[in-house]
C-alpha positions in Angstrom: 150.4 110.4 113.5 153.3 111.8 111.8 150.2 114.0 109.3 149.5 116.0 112.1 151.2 118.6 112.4 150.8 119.2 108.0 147.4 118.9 108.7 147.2 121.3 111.6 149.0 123.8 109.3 146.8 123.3 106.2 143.8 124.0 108.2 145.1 126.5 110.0 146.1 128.4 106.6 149.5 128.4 108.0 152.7 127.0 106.6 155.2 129.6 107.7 156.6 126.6 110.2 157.8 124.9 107.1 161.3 124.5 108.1 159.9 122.3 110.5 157.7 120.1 108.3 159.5 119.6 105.2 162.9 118.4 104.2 165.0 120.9 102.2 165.0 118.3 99.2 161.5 117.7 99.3 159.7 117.2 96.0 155.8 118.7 95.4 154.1 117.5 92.8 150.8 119.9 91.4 147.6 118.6 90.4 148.3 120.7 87.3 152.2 121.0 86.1 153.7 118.1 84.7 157.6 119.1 86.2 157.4 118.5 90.0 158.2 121.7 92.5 161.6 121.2 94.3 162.9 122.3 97.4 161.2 123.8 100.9 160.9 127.3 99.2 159.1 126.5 96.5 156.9 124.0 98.6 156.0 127.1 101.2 155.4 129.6 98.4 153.0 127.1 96.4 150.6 126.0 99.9 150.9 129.7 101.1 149.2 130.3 97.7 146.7 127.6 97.8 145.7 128.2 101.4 144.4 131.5 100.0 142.4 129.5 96.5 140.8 127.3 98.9 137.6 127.9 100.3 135.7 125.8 103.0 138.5 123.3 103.0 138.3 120.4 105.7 140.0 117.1 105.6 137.2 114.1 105.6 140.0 111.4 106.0 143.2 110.4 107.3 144.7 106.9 106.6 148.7 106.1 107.2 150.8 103.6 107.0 154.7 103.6 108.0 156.1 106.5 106.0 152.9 107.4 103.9 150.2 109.2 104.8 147.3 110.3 102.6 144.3 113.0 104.0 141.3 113.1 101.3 139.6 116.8 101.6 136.8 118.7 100.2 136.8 122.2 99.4 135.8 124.6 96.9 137.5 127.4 93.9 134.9 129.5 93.1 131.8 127.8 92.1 133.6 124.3 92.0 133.3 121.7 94.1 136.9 119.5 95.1 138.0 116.7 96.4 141.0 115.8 96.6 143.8 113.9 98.5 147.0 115.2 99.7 149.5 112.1 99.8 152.6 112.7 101.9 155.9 110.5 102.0 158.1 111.0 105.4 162.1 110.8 105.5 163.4 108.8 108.6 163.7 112.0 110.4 160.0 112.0 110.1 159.9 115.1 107.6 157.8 115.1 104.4 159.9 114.2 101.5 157.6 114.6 98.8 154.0 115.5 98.8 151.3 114.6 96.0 148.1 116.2 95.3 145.6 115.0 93.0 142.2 116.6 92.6 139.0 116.1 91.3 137.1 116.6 88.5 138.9 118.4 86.2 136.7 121.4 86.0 137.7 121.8 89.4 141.2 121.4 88.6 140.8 123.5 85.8 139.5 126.6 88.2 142.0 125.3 90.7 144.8 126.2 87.8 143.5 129.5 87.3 143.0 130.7 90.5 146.5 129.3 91.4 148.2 131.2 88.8 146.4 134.5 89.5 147.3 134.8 92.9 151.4 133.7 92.3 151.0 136.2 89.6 149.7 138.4 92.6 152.3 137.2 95.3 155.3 138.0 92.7 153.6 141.6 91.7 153.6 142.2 95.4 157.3 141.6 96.2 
């Protein structure tokens, strides 16, 4: 499946291979900003944060179709419970053009936003 190898980096809490997974155009949209993320940069910096928020993340499901894939996970911010579902959209070169994740419930999300910007906040205080 084309989702393997962004699922093998995801649970692996390793997307330094991004070059390799996402287009240079591609478009992330965030559970919690309205104005999507742009570009393979941004992408990497934003899941090399998240990798670190998560706790006891695993994938429960993998369904795709052509060029969409979506894997629903479970994990945990905190004392919140999430699930969510990470829905990726593949170019004809097979790289991920645009990835959406949606989470629930919205306490979740809302220690999911937190958490988030504490550690960029950390990741740009470290540079």
């Amino acid at each position: 499946m084309k989702s393997d190898a962004f699922r093998a980096a995801a649970e692996a809490k390793d997307f330094r291979a991004a070059e390799d997974l996402f287009a240079p155009d591609v478009t992330f949209r965030s559970p919690v900003v309205f104005k999507p993320y742009e570009g393979r940069d941004q992408v990497q910096l934003i899941l090399s944060a998240v990798v670190q928020v998560f706790e006891d993340f695993r994938y429960i499901e993998q369904v795709e179709t052509g060029d969409v894939a979506v894997l629903q996970f479970e994990t945990r911010v905190g004392d919140r419970q999430l699930q969510g579902v990470d829905i990726l959209k593949f170019a004809e070169n097979g790289a991920i053009s645009e990835l959406t994740v949606m989470v629930r419930p919205m306490s979740g999300m809302q220690s999911l936003a937190q958490a988030m910007k504490d550690r960029l906040a950390a990741m740009n205080a470290g540079k």
